[in-house]
C-alpha positions in Angstrom: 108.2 189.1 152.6 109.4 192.4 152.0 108.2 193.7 148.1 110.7 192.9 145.5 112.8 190.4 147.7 113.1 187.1 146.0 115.3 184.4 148.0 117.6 182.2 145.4 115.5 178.5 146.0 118.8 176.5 146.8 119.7 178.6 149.0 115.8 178.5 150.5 116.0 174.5 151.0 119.7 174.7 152.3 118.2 177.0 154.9 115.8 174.8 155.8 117.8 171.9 156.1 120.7 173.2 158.2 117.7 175.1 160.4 116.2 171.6 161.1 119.6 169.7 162.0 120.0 173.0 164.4 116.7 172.4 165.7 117.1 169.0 165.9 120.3 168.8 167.6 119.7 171.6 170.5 116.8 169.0 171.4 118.6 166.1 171.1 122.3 166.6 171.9 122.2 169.5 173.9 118.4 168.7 175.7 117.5 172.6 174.9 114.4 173.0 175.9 111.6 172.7 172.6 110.3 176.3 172.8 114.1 177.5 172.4 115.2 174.8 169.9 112.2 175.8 167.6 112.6 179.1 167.7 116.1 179.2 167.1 116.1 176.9 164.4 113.1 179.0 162.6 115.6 181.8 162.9 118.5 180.4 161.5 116.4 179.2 158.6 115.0 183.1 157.8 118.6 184.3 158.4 120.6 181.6 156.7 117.9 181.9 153.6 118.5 185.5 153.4 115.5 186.9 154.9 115.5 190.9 155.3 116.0 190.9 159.4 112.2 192.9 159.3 110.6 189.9 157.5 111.9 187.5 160.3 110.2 189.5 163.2 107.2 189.7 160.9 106.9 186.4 161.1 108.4 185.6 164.7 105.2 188.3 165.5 102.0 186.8 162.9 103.7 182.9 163.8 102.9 184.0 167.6 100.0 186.0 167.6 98.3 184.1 164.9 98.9 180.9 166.6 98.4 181.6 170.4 94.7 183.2 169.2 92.9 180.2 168.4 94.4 178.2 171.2 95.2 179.8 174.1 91.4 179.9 175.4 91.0 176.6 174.7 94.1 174.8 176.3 93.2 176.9 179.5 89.9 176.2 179.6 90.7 172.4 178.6 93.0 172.1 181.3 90.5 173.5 184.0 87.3 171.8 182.9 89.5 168.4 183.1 91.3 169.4 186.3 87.0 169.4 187.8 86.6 166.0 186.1 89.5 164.4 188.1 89.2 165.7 191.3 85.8 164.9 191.2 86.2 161.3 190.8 84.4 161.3 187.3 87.3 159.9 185.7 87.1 156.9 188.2 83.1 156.7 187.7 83.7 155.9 184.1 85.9 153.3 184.6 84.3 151.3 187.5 80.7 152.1 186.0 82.1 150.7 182.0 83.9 147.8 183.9 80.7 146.7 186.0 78.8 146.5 182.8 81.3 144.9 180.5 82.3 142.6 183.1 85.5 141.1 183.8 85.6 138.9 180.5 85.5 142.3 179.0 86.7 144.7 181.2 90.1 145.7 178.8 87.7 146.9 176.5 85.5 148.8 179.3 89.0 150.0 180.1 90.1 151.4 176.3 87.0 153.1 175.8 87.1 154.8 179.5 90.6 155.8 178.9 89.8 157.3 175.1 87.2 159.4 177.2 88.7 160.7 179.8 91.5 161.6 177.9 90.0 164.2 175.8 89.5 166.6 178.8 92.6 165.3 181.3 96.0 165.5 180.5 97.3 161.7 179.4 99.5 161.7 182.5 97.1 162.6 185.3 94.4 160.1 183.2 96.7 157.2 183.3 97.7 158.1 187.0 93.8 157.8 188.5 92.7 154.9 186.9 95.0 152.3 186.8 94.9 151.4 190.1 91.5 150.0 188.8 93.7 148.0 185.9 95.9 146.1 188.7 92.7 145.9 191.0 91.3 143.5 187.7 94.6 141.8 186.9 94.7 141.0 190.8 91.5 139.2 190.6 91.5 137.6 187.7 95.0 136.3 188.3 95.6 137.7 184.8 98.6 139.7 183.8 98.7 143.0 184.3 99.3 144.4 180.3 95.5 142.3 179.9 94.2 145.5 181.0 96.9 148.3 181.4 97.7 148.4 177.3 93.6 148.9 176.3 93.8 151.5 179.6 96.9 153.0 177.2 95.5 152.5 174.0 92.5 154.5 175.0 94.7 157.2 176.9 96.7 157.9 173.8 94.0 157.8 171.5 92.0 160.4 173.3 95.5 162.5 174.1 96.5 162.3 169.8 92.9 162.6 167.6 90.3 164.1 169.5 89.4 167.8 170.6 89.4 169.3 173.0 92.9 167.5 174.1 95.2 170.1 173.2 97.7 168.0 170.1 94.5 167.9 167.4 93.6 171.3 168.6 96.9 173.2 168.0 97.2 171.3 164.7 93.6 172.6 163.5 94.1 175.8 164.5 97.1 175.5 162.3 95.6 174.4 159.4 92.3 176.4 159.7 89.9 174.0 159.9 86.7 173.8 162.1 87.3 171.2 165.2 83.3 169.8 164.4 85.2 167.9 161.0 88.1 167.0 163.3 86.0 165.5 166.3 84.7 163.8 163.6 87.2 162.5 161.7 88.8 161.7 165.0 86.2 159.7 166.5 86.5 157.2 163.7 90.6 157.3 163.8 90.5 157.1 167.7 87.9 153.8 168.0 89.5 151.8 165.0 93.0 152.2 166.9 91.6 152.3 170.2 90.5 148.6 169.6 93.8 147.4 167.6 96.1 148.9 169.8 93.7 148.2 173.3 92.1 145.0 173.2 93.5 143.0 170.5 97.3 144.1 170.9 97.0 143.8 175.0 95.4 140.2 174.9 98.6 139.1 172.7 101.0 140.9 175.3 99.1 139.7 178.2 99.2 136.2 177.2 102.6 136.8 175.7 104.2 138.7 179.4 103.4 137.7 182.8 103.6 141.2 184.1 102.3 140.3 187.8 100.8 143.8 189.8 103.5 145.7 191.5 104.2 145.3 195.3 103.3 149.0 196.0 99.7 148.6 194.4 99.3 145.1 195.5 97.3 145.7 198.5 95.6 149.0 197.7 91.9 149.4 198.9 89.6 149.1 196.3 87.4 152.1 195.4 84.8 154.0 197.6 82.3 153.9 194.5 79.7 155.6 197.8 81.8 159.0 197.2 81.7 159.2 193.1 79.4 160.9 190.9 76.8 159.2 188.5 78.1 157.8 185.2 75.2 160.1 183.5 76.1 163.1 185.2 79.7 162.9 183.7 79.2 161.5 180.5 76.6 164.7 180.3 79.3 167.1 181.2 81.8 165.2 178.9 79.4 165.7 175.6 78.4 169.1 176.2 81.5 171.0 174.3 81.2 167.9 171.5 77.7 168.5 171.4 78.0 172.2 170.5 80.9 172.2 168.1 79.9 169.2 166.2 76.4 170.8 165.9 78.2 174.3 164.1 79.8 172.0 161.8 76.6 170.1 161.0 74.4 172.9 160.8 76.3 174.2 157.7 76.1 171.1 155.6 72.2 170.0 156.2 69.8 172.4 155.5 67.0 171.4 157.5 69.2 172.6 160.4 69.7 175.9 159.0 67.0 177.5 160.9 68.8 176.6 164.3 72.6 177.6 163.1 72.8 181.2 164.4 72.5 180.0 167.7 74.6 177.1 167.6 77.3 178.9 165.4 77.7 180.9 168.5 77.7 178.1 171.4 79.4 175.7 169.2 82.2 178.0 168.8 85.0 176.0 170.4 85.9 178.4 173.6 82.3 178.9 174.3 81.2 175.8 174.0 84.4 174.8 176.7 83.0 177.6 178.9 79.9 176.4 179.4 81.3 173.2 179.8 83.4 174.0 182.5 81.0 176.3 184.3 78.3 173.2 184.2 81.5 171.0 185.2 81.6 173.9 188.4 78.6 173.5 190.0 77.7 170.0 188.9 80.7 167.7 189.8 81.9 170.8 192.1 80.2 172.0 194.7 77.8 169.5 194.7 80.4 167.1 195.8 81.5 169.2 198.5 84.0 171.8 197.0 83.6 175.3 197.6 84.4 177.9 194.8 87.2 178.6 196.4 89.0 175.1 196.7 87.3 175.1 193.2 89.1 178.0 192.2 92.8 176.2 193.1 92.1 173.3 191.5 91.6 175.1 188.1 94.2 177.7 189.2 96.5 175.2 189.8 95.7 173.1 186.2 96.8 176.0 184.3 100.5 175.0 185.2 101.3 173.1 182.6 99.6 175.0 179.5 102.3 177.4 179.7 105.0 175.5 178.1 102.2 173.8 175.7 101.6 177.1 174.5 104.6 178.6 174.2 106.0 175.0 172.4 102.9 175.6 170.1 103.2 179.1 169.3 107.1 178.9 168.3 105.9 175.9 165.9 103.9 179.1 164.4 106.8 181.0 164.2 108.6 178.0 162.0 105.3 177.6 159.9 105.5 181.2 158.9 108.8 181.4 158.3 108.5 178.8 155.8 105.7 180.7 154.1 107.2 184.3 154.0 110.4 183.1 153.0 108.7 180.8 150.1 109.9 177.9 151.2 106.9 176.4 151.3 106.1 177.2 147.5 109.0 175.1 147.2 108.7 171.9 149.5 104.8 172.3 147.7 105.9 172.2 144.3 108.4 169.3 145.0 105.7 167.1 146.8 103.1 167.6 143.9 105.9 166.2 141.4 106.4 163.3 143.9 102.3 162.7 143.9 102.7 162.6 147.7 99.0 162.9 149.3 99.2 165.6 151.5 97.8 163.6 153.8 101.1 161.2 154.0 103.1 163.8 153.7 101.9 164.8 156.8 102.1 161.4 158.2 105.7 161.1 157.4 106.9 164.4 158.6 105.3 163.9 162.3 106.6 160.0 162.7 110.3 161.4 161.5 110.5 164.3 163.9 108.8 162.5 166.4 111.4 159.3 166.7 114.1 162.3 166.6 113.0 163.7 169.6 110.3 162.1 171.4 108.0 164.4 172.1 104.9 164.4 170.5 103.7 167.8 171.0 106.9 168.9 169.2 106.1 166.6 166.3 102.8 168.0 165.8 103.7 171.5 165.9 106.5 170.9 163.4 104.6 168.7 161.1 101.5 171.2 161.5 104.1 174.1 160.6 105.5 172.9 158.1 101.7 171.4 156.3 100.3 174.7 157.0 102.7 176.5 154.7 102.2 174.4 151.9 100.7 176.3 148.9 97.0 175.4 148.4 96.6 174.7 152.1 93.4 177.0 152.4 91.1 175.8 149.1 90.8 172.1 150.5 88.1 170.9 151.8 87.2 171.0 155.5 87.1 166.9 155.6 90.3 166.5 153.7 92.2 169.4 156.1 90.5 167.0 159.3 91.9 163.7 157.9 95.1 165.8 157.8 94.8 166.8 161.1 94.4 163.1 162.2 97.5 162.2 159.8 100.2 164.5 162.0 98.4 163.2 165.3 99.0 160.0 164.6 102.7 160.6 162.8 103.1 162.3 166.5 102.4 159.0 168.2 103.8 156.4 167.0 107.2 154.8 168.0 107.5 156.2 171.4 110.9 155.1 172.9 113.5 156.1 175.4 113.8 160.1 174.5 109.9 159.6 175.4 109.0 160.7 179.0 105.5 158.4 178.3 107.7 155.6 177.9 109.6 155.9 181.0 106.4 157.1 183.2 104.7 153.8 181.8 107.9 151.6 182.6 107.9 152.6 186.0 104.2 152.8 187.3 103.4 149.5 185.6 106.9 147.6 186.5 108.9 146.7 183.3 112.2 146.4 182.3 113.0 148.7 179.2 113.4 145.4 176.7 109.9 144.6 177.7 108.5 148.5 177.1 109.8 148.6 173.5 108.1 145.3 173.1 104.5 146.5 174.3 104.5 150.2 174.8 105.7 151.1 171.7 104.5 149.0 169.8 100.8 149.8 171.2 102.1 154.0 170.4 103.0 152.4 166.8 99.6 150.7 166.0 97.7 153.8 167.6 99.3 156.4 165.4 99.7 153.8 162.5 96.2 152.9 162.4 94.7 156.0 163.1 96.5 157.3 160.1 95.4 154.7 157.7 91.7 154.9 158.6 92.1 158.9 158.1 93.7 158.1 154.9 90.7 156.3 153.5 88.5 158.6 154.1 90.7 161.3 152.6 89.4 159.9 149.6 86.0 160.5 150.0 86.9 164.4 150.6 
């Protein structure tokens, strides 16, 4: 804020309510495009507050900059190490090899923890895309319903997508917030397997025993896997743990002390984009062109992976723009002050902010960036504890996920390859998106109490 500018505080919250409902309707209404929506809407609120027009490119400008430099590296470098993993048939390795061992009995839980994998490094869509022709190929021989196995596939898928780095939702959200993304793999790995297995197994036996969803014609007859052309289960899960590996080592090495001796180095390859670059260089040679690719094909594949960051980024970087907004204008002094004297967690707050913007308009990348904006301007924000600002993290990720329904494009992409009509969608899909986000949030909440 410019010195000696102080904004009336009515005026501050009318400006933020009337900049939401602007926001909110170009999405909804209108379908304008997120990146346009958000950014208008964080304009109107710095215009309609009174901001000096200087202080609103200041913080168009630091909402951008700030934002895009702790992300952009790692999105790119996301999307390319988990373009390698797919067209190398990793992503099918897991499942088959998880399935094998698990065996059929089992297999929906070989299938949630496969899809909770792979989706940390490949987008949701292309994840759910490759592997479940290996969910019909089990309901086809078991004579079982499909949803047996295609809602733990989901559960895992969404769980991966929402609470775990480096899938790009927690990422943004940490950056956000500041907070290391060794706490929020953490705190992520316990949100993601308590909701993996409520929303997976549990909720797709009841829907598979509740829906006779037979496979559809078009799959019916598919050829099973060449499991001759795919790479060893040891090899990926090797590739898939390096990045973890590194940045969960930082984090570690700064709260044991035996480890102290070893944290220079890893406090350099556990930084997050370094740790992703020699993931994805390993990912190069090791799933690449020792399965035939040349660096060239190699170097289309990635190319071609870095398609959809743009809009990610740009969606994420105009969420920045409305998080500082909000703090240069003081309005988050004032949505601070009124949550303390509701004794609202921040941690719920959070929650509650994500799961309203995310029934409004669907998508959950919008809902993270808004909830994280909004959070991130709270008073206060900086002096809590990394664990408490991870549990956070997992609170807006799952807030983002839950109640996924027609203004979803998951929900219609699931209707369609798996065969529903949309009555029966709403009755399995988003109910599994509910208890994924729902339970994910309550098991971060409880250990938001031990921060």
């Amino acid at each position: 804020m410019s010195e000696g500018v102080v904004l009336n505080p009515t005026r501050l919250v009318i400006a933020a309510i009337i900049g939401l409902i602007i926001l909110l309707v170009l999405i909804i209404k209108f379908n304008v495009q997120a990146m346009i929506a958000i950014l208008v809407g964080a304009i109107a609120i710095g215009l309609i507050a009174g901001m000096p027009a200087a202080d609103i490119v200041t913080a168009v400008n630091d909402g951008i900059g700030n934002t895009l430099k702790g992300i952009a590296l790692l999105v790119g470098l996301g999307s390319m190490f988990g373009a390698i993993l797919e067209v190398s048939g990793g992503a099918q390795t897991l499942a088959v090899t998880m399935v094998k061992r698990f065996g059929d009995e089992k297999a929906a839980w070989a299938l949630g923890i496969t899809g909770l994998v792979i989706a940390m490094p490949v987008f949701f869509d292309a994840g759910l895309i490759i592997l479940i022709p290996l969910a019909f190929s089990l309901a086809k021989r078991t004579n079982r319903s499909s949803l047996f196995y295609v809602i733990p596939l989901l559960a895992g898928l969404a769980v991966g997508h929402a609470f775990i780095p480096p899938t790009p939702g927690p990422v943004l959200v940490a950056t956000m917030l500041n907070v290391e993304l060794g706490w929020v793999i953490l705190v992520g790995v316990f949100c993601g397997v308590v909701a993996m297995i409520v929303a997976g197994p549990i909720w797709g036996a009841i829907c598979g025993k509740k829906y006779y969803v037979p496979v559809p014609e078009h799959v019916a007859n598919q050829a099973d896997i060449d499991e001759s052309k795919l790479p060893s289960f040891g090899l990926i899960v090797g590739v898939i743990l390096i990045p973890l590996f590194f940045i969960i080592m930082d984090s570690l090495c700064g709260v044991i002390p035996v480890l102290s001796g070893v944290a220079p180095l890893f406090e350099f390859l556990g930084e997050p984009f370094v740790a992703l670059l020699i993931a994805t260089i390993v990912a190069m040679f090791a799933l690449g062109t020792k399965y035939g690719y040349t660096l060239k094909e190699l170097e289309s594949v990635m190319t071609k992976s870095l398609e959809p960051t743009g809009l990610i980024l740009l969606v994420t970087a105009c969420g920045g723009v409305l998080r500082y907004v909000l703090q240069y204008s003081g309005l988050g002094d004032i949505i601070g002050n009124a949550v303390a004297s509701m004794n609202l967690p921040i941690v719920v707050l959070a929650f509650i902010i994500a799961v309203l913007v995310r029934i409004s308009v669907g998508s959950a990348t919008v809902a993270m960036t808004m909830a994280a904006g909004i959070v991130a301007a709270l008073p206060g924000i900086s002096e809590l504890s990394p664990l408490y600002l991870a549990c956070t993290t997992a609170a807006v990720a799952g807030g983002a996920t839950v109640c996924s329904h027609f203004n979803d494009s998951g929900f219609w992409l699931v209707k369609s390859l798996v065969g529903l009509d949309e009555k029966t969608t709403l009755k399995t899909w988003t109910i599994m998106e509910t208890l994924v986000g729902g339970s994910g949030f309550v098991v971060a909440l409880i250990i938001s109490f031990f921060a």
